[in-house]
C-alpha positions in Angstrom: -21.3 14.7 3.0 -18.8 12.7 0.5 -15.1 13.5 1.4 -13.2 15.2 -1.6 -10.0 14.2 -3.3 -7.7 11.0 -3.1 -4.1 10.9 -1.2 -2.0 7.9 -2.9 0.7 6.0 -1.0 3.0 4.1 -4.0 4.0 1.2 -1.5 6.7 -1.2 -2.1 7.3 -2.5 1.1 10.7 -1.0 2.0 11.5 1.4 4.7 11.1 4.5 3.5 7.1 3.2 2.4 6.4 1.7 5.6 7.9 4.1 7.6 5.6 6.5 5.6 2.1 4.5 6.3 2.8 4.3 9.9 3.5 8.0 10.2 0.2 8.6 8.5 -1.5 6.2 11.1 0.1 7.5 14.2 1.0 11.1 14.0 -2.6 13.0 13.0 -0.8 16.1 12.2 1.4 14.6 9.4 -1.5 13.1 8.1 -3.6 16.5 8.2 -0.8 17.9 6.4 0.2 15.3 3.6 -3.4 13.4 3.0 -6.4 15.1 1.4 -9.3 13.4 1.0 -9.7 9.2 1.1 -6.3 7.1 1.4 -5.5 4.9 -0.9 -2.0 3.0 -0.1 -1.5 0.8 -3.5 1.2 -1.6 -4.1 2.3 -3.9 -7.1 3.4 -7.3 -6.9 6.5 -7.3 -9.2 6.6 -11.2 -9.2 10.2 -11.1 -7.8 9.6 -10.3 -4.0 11.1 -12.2 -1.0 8.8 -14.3 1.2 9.5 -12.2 4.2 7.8 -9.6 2.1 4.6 -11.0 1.3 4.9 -11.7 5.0 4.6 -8.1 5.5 1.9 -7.3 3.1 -0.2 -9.5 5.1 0.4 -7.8 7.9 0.1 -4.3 6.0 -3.0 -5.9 4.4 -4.5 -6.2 8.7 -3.2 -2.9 9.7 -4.9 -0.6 7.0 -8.4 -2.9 7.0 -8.0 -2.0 11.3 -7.8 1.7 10.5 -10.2 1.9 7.7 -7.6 2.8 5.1 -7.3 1.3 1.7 -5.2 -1.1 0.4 -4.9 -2.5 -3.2 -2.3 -5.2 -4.1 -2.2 -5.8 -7.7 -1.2 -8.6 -8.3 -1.0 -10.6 -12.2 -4.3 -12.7 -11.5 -6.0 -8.9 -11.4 -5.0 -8.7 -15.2 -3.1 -5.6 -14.2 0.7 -7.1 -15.6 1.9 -7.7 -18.5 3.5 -11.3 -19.5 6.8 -9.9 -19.3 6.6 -9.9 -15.5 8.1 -13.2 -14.4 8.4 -15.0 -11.3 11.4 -15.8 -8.7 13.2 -18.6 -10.2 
């Protein structure tokens, strides 16, 4: 039987966000309550984030592939920005 509907996580990385995805991952009763359906946590890469950042995507990136949770980064390669995005000078 296919699981219905999608629960979407808007990540940026800060504290509220993370503290968010870890709540869903260890406390089942918050998760029964907020997540119907297939989790998706989806971030975009703005261009302008600190190294300690993409630091903690990786990590993020580990942490929902271990618990069977997706995770999409979009990033510019993905064709998913538009030229006005620019890079950390």
């Amino acid at each position: 039987m296919l699981e219905q509907g999608l629960t979407v996580l808007s990540y940026g990385a800060g504290q509220d966000s993370t503290a968010i995805l870890y709540k869903l991952i260890h406390d089942p009763a918050f998760r029964a309550k907020y997540v119907e359906g297939h989790l998706l946590v989806l971030m975009s890469d703005t261009g302008n984030e600190h190294p300690e950042t993409y630091d903690l995507i990786k990590e993020v990136d580990a942490l929902t592939l271990k618990e069977k949770i997706s995770f999409v980064f979009l990033t510019k390669d993905k064709g998913f920005h538009g030229r006005h995005m620019q890079k950390r000078q």
